[in-house]
C-alpha positions as a Markdown table, in Angstrom:
| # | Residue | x | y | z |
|---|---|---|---|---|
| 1 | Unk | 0.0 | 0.0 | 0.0 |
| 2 | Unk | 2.7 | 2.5 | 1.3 |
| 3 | Unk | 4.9 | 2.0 | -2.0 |
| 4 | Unk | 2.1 | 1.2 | -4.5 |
| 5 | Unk | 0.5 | 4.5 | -3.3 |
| 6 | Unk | 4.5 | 6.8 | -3.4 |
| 7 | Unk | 4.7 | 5.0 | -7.1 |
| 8 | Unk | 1.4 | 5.9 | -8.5 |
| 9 | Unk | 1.7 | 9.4 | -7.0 |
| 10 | Unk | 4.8 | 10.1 | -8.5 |
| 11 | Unk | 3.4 | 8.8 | -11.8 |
| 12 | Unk | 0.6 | 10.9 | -12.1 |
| 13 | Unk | 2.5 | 14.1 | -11.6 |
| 14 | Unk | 4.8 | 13.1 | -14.3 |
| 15 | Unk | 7.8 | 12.5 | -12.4 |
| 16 | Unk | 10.0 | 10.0 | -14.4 |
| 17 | Unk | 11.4 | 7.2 | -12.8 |
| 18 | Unk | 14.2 | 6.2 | -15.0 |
| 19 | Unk | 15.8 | 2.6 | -15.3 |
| 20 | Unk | 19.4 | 1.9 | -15.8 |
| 21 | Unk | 20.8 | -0.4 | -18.5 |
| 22 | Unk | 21.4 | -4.0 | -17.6 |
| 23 | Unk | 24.8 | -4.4 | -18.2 |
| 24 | Unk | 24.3 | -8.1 | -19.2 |
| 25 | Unk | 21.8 | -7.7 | -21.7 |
| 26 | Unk | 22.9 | -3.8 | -22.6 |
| 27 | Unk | 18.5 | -3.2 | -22.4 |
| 28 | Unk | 16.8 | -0.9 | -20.5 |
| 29 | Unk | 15.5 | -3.4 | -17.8 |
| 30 | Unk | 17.5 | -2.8 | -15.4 |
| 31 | Unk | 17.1 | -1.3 | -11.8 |
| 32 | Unk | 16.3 | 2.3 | -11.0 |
| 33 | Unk | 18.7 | 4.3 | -11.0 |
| 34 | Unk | 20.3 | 6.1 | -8.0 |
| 35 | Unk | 18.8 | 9.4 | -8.2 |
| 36 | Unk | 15.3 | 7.2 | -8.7 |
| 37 | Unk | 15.9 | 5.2 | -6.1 |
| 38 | Unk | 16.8 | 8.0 | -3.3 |
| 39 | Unk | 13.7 | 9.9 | -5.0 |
| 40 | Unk | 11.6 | 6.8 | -3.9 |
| 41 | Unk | 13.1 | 6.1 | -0.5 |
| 42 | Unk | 12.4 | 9.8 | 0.4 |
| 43 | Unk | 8.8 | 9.8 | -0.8 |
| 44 | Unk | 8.5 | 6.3 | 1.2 |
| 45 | Unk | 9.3 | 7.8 | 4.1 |
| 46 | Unk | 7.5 | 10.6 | 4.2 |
| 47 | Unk | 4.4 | 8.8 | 3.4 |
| 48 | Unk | 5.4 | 6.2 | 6.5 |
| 49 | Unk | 5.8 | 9.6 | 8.4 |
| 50 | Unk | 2.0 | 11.1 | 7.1 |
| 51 | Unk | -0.9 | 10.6 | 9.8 |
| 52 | Unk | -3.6 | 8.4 | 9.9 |
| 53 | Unk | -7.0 | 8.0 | 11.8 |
| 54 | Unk | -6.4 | 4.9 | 13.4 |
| 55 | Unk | -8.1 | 3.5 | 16.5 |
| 56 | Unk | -9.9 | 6.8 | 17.5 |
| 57 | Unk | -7.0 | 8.8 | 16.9 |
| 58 | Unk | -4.0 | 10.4 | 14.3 |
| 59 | Unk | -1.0 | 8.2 | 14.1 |
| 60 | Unk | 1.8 | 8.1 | 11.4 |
| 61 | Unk | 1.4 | 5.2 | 9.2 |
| 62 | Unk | 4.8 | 3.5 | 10.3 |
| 63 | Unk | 3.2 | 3.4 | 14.5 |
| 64 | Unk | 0.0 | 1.7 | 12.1 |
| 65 | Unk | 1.9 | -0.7 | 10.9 |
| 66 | Unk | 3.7 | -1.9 | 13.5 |
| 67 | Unk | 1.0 | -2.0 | 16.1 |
| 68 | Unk | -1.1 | -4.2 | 13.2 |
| 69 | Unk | 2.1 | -6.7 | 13.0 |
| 70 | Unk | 1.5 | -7.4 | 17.1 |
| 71 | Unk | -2.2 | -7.5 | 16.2 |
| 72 | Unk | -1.3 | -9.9 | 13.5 |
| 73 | Unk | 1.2 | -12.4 | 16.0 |
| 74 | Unk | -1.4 | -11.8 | 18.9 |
| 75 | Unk | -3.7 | -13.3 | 16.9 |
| 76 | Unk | -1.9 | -16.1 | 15.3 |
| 77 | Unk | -0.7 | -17.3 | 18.7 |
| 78 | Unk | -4.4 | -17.8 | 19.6 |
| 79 | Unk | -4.5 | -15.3 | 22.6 |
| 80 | Unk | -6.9 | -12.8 | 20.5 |
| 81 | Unk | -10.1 | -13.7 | 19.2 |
| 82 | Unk | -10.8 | -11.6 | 16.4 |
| 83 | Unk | -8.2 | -9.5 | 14.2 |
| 84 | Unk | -9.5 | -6.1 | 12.4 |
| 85 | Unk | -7.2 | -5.5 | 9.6 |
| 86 | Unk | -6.2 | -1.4 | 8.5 |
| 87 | Unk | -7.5 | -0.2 | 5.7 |
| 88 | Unk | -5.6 | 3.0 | 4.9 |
| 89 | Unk | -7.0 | 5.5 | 2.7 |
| 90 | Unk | -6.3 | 5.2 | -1.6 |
């Protein structure tokens, strides 16, 4: 969600992502380049860093995620009985 979200964003304002060539094949299907990648990581981050309404209150999306991966293993190992999922806004 977090990265599917940064990527689609960045898309539709026209920001090019650009690929390197693979040195193997001499094609453009390589990786992303460095500048792409950083451009990425930063825009990651700060959407980890926005705030969401979660559990009655604001809370950046990385404290979301976190607290739904003890949710998760709570209620795996049997010692919750129900597990609501987050659904983040699109």
């Amino acid at each position: 969600m977090v990265v599917d979200r940064t990527i689609f964003g960045l898309l539709n304002r026209g920001v090019k992502l650009e690929v390197e060539d693979d040195p193997s094949t001499g094609s453009g299907r390589g990786r992303l380049t460095e500048a792409s990648r950083r451009l990425l990581a930063e825009r990651v981050n700060e959407r980890l860093d926005g705030e969401e309404p979660y559990e009655g209150k604001k809370h950046k999306l990385r404290t979301i995620l976190a607290s739904q991966a003890g949710h998760v293993a709570t209620f795996l190992r049997g010692e919750g009985r129900t597990y609501k999922p987050f659904v983040g806004r699109w």
